[in-house]
Biopython code that builds the backbone (N, CA, C, O; Angstrom):
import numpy as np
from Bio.PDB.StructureBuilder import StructureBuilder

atoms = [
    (1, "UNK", "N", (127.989, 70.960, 94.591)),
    (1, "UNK", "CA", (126.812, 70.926, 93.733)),
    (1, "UNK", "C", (125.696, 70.172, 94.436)),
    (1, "UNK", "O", (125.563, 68.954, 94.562)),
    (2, "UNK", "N", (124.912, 71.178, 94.873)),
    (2, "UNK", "CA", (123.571, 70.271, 95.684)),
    (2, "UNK", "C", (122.562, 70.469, 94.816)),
    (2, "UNK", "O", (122.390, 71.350, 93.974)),
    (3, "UNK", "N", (121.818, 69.392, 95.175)),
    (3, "UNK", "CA", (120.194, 69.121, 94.566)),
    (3, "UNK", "C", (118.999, 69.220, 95.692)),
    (3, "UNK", "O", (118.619, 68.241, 96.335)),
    (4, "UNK", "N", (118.465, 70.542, 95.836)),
    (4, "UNK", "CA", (116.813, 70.056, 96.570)),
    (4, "UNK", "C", (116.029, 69.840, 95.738)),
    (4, "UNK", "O", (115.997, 70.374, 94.629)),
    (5, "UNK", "N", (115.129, 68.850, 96.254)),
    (5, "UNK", "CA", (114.381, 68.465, 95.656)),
    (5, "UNK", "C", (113.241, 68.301, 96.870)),
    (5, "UNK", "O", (113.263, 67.596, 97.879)),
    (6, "UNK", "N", (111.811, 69.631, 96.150)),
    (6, "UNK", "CA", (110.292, 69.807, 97.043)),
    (6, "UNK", "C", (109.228, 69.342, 96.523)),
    (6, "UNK", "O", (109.144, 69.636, 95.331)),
    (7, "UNK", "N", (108.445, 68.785, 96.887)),
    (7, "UNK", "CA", (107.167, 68.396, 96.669)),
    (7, "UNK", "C", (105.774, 68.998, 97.338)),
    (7, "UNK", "O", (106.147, 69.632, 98.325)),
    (8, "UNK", "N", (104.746, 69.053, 97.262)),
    (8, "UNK", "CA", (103.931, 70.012, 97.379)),
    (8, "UNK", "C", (103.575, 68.940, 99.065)),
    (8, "UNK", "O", (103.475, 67.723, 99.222)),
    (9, "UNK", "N", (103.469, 70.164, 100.103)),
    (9, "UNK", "CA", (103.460, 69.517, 101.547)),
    (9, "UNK", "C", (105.029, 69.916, 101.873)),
    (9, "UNK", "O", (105.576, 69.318, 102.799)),
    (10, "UNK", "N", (105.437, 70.467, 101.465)),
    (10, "UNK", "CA", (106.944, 71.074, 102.198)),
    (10, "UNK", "C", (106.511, 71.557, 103.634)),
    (10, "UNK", "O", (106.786, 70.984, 104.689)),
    (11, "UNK", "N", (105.675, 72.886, 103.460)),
    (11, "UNK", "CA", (105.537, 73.181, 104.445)),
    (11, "UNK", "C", (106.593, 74.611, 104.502)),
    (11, "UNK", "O", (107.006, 74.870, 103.372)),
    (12, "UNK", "N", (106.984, 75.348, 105.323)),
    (12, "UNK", "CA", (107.981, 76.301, 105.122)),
    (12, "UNK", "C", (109.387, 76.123, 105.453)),
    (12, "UNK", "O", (109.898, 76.239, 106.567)),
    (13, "UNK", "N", (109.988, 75.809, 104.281)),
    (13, "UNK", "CA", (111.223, 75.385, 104.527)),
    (13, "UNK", "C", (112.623, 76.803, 104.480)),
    (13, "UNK", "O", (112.533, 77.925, 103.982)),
    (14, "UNK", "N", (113.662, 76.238, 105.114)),
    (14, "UNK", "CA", (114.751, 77.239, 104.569)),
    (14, "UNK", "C", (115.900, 76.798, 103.705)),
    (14, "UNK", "O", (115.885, 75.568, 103.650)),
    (15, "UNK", "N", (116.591, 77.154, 103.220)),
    (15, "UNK", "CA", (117.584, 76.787, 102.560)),
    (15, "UNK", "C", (118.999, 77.715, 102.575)),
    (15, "UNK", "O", (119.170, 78.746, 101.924)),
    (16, "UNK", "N", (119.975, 77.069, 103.500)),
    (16, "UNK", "CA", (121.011, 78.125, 103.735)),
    (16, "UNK", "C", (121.892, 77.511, 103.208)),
    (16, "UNK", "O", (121.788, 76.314, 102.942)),
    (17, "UNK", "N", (123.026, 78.286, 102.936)),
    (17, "UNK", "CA", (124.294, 78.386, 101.784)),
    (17, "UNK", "C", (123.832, 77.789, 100.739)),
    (17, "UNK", "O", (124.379, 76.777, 100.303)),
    (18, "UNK", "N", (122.657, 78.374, 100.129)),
    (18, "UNK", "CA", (122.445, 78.216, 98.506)),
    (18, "UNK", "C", (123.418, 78.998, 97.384)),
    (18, "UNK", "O", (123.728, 80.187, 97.315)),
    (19, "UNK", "N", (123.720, 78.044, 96.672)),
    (19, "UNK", "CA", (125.123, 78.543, 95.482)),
    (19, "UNK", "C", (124.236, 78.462, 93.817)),
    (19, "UNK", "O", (123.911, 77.454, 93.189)),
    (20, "UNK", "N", (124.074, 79.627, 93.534)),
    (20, "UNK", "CA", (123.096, 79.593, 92.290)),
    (20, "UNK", "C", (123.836, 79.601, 91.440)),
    (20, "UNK", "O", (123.306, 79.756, 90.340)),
    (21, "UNK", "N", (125.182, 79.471, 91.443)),
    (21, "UNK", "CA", (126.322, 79.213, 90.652)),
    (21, "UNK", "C", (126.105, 77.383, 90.277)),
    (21, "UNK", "O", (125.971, 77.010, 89.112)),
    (22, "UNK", "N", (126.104, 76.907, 90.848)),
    (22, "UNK", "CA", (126.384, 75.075, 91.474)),
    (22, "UNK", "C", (125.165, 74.005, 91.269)),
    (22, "UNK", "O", (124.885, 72.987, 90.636)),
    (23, "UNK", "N", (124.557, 75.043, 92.359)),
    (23, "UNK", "CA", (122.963, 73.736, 92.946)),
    (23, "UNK", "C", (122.250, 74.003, 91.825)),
    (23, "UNK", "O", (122.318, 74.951, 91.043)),
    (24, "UNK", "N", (121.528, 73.000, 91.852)),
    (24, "UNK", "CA", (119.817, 72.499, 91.311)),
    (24, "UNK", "C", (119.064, 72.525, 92.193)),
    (24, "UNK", "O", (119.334, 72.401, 93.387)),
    (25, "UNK", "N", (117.876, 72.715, 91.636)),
    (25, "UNK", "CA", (116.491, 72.830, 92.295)),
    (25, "UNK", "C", (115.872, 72.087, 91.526)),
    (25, "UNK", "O", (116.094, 72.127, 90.316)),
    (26, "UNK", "N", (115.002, 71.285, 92.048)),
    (26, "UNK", "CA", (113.828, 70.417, 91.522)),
    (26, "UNK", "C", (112.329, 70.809, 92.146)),
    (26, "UNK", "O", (112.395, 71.135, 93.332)),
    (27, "UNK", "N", (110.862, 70.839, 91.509)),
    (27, "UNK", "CA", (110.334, 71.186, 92.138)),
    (27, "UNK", "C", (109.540, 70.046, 91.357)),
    (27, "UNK", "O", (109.646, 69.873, 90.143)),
    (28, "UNK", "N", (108.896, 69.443, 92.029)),
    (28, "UNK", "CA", (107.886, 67.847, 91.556)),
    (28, "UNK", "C", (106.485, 67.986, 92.252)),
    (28, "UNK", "O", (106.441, 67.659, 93.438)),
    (29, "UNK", "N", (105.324, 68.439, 91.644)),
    (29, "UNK", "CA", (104.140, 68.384, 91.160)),
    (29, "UNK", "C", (103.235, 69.717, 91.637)),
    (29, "UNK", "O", (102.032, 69.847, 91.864)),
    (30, "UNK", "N", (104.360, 70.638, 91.683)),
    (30, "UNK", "CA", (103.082, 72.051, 92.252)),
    (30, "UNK", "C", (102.803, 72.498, 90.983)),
    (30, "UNK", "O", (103.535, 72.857, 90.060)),
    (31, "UNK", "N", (101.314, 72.390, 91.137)),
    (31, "UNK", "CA", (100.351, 72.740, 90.246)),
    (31, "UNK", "C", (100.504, 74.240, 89.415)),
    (31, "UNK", "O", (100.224, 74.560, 88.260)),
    (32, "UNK", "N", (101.139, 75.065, 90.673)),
    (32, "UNK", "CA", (100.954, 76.803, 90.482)),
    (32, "UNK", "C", (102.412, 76.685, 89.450)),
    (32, "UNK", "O", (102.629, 77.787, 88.947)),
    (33, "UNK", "N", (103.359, 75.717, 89.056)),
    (33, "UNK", "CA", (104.527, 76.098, 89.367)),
    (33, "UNK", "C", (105.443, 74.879, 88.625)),
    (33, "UNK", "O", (106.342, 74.141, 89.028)),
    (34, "UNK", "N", (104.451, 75.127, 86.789)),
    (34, "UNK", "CA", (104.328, 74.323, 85.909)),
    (34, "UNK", "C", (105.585, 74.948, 84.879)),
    (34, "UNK", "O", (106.345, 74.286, 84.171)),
    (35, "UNK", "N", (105.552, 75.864, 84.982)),
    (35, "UNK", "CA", (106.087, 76.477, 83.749)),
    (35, "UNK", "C", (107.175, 77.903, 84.492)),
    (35, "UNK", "O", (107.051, 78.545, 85.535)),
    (36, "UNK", "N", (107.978, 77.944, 83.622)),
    (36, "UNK", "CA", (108.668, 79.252, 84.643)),
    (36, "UNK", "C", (108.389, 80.715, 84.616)),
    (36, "UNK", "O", (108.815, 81.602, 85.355)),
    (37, "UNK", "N", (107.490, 80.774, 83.490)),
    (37, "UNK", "CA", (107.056, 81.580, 83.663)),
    (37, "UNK", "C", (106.105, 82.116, 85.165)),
    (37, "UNK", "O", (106.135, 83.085, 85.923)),
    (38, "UNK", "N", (105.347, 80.924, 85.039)),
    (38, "UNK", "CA", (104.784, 80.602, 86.665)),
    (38, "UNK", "C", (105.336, 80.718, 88.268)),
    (38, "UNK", "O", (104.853, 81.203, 89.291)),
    (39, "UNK", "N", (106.644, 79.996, 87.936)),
    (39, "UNK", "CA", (107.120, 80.019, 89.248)),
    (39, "UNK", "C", (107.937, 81.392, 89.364)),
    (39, "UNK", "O", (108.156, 81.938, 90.445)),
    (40, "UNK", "N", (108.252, 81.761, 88.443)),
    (40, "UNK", "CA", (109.032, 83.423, 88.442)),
    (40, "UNK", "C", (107.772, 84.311, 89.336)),
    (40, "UNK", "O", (108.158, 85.170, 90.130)),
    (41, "UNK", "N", (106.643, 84.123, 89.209)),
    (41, "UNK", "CA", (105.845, 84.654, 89.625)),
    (41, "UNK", "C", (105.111, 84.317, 90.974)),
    (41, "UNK", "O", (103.964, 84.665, 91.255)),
    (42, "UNK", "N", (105.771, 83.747, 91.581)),
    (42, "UNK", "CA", (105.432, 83.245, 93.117)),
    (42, "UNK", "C", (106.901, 83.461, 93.401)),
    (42, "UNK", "O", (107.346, 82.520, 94.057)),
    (43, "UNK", "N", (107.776, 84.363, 93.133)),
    (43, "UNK", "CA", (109.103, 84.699, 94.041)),
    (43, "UNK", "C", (108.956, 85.868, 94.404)),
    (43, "UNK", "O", (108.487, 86.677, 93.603)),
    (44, "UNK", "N", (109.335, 86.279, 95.763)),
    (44, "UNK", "CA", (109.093, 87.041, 96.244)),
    (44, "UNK", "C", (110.545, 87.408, 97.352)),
    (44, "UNK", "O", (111.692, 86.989, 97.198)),
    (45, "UNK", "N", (110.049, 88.271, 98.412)),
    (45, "UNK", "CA", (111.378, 88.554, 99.549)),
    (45, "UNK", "C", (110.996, 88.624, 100.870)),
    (45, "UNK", "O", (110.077, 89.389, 101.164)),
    (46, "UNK", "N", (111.492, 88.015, 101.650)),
    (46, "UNK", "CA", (110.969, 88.445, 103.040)),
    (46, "UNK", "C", (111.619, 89.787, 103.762)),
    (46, "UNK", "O", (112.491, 90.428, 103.176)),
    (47, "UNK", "N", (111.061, 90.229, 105.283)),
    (47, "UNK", "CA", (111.756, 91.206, 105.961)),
    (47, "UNK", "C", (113.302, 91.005, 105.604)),
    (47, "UNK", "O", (113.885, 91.936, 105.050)),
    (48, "UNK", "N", (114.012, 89.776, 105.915)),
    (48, "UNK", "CA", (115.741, 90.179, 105.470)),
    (48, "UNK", "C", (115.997, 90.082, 103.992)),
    (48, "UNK", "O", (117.091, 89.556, 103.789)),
    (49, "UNK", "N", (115.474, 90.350, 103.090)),
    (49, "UNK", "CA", (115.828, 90.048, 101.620)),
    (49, "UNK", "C", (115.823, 89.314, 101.141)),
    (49, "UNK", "O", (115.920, 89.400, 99.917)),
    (50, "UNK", "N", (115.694, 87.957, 101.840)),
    (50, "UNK", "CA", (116.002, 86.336, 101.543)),
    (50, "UNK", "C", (114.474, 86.355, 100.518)),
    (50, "UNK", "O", (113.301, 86.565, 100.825)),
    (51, "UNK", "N", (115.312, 85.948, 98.865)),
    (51, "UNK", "CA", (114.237, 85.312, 98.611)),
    (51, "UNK", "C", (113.101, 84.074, 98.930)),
    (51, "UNK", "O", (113.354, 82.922, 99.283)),
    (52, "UNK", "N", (112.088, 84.547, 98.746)),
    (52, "UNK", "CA", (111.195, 83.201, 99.345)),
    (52, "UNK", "C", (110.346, 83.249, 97.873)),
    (52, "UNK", "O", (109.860, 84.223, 97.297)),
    (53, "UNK", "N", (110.367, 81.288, 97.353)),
    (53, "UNK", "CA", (109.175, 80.958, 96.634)),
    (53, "UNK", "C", (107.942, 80.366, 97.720)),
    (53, "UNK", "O", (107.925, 79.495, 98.590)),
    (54, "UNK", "N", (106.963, 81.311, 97.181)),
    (54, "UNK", "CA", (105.547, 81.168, 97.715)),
    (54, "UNK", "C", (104.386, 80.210, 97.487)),
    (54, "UNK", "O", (103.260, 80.705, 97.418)),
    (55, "UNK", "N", (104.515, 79.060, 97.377)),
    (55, "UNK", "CA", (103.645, 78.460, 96.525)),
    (55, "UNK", "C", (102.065, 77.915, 97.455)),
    (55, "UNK", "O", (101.593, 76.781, 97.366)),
    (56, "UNK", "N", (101.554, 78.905, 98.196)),
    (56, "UNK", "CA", (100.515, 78.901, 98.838)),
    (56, "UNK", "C", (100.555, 77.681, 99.600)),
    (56, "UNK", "O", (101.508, 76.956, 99.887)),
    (57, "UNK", "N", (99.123, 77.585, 99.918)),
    (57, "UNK", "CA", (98.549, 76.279, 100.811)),
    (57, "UNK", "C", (99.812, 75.804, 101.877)),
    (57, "UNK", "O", (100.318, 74.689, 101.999)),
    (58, "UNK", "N", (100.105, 77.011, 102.559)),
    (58, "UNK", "CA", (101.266, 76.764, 103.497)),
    (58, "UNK", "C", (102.958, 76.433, 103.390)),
    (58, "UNK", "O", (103.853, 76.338, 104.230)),
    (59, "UNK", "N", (102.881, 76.281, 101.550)),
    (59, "UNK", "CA", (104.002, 75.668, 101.086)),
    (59, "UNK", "C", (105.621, 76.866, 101.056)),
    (59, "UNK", "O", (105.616, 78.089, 100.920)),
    (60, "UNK", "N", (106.083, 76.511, 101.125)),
    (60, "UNK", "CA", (106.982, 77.763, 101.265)),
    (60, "UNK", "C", (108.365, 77.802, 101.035)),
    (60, "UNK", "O", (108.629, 77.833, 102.237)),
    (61, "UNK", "N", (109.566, 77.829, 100.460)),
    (61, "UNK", "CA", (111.071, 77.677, 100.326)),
    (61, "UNK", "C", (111.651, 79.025, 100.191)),
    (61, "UNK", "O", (111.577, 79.726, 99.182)),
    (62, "UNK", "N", (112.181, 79.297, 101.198)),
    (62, "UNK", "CA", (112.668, 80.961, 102.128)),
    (62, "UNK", "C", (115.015, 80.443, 101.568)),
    (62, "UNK", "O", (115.650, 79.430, 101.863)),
    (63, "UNK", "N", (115.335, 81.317, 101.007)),
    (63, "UNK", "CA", (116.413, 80.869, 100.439)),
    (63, "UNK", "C", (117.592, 82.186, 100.834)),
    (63, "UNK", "O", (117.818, 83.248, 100.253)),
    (64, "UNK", "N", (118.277, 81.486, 102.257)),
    (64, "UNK", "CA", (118.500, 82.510, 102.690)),
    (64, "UNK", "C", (119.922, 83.139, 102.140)),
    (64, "UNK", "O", (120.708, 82.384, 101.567)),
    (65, "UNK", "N", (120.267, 84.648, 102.336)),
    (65, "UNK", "CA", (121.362, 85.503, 101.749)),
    (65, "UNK", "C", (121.261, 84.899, 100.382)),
    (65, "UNK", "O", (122.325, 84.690, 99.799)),
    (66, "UNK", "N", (119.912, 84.524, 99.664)),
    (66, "UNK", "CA", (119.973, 84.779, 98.340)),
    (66, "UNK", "C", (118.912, 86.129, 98.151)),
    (66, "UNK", "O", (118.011, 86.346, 98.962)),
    (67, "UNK", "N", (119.158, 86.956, 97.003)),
    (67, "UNK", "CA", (117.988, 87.838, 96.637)),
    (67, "UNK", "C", (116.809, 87.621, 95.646)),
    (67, "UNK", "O", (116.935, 86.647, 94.904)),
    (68, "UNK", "N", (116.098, 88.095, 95.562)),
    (68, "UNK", "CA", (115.179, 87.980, 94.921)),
    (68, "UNK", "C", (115.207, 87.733, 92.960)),
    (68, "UNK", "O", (114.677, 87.036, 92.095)),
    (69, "UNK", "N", (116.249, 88.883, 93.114)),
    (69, "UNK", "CA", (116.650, 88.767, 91.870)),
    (69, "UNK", "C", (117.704, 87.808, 91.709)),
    (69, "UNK", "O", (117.497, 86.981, 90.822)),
    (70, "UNK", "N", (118.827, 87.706, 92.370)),
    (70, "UNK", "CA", (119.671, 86.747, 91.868)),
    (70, "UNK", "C", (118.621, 84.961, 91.856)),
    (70, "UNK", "O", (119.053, 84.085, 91.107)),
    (71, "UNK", "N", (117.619, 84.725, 92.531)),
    (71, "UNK", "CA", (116.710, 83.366, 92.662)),
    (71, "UNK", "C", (116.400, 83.098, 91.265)),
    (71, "UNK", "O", (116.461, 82.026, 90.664)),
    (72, "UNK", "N", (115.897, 84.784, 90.654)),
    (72, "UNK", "CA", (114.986, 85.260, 89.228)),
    (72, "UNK", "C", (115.918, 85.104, 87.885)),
    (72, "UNK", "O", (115.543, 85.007, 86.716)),
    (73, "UNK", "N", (117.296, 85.110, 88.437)),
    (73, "UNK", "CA", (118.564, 84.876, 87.574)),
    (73, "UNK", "C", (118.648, 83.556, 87.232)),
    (73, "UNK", "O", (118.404, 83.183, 86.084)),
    (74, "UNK", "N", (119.022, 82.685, 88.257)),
    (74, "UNK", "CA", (119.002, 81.642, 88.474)),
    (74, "UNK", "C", (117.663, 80.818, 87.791)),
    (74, "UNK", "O", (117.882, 80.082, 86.829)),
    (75, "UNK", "N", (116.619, 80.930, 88.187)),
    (75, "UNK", "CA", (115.718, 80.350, 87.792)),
    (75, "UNK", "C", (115.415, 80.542, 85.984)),
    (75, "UNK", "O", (115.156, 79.674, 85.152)),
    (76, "UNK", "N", (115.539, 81.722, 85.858)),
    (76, "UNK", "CA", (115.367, 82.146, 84.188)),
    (76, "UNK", "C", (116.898, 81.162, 83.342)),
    (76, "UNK", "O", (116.905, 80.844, 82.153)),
    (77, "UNK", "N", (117.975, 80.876, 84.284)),
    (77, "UNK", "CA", (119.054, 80.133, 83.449)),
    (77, "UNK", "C", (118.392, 78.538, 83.537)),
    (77, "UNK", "O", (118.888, 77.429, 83.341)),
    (78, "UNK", "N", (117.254, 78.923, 83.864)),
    (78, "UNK", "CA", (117.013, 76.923, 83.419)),
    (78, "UNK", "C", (117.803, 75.757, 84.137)),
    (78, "UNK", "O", (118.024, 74.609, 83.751)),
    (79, "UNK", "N", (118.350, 76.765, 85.932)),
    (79, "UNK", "CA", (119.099, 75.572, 86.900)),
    (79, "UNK", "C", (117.821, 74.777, 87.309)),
    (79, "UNK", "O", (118.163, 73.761, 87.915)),
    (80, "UNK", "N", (116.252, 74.903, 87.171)),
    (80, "UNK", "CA", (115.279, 74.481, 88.118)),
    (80, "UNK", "C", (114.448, 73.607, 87.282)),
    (80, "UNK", "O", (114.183, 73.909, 86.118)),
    (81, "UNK", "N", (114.106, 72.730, 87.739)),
    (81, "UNK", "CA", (113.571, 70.924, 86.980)),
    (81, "UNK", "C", (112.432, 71.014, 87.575)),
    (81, "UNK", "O", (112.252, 70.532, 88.694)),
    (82, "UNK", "N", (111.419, 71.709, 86.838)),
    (82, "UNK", "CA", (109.837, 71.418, 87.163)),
    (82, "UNK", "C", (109.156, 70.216, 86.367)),
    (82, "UNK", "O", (109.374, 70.063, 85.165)),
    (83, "UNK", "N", (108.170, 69.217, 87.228)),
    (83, "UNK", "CA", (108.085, 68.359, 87.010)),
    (83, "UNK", "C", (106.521, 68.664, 87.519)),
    (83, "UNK", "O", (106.175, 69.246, 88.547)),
    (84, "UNK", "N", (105.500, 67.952, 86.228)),
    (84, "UNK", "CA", (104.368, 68.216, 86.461)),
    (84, "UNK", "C", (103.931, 66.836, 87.211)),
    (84, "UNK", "O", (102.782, 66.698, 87.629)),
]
sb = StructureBuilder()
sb.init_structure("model")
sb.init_model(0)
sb.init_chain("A")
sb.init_seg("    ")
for serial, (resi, resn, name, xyz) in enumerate(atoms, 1):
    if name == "N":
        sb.init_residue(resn, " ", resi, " ")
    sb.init_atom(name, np.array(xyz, "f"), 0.0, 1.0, " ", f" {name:<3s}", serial, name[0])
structure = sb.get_structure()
């Protein structure tokens, strides 16, 4: 059971052997990325499928051999602690 925990200035990060079964995600003070409705909407996929949240101004968390939808699963079950 892991915890990341990003703050705005990440920069483009990766995240390998993510378990959306297990881990938490914390995300502490992105503006875009208040509400989940919000952050559902800055997920996206790169060339290998790996979901990536996009949260502009260079910021970036690329989540690899996860999909887009399983991130969208995950995130809609309320594993992710947004913090304004």
């Amino acid at each position: 059971n892991d915890n990341f925990i990003f703050t705005p200035g990440v920069g483009a990060d990766t995240i390998v052997n993510f378990n959306t079964q297990q881990d938490t995600l914390e995300l502490d003070h992105f503006s875009n990325a208040q509400t989940t409705t919000q952050l559902l909407s800055l997920v996206t996929h790169d060339a290998n499928n790996n979901a990536v949240i996009n949260f502009g101004n260079h910021d970036s968390i690329t989540f690899e051999n996860v999909t887009q939808s399983q991130l969208q699963t995950f995130i809609n079950a309320n594993h992710v602690l947004l913090h304004a």
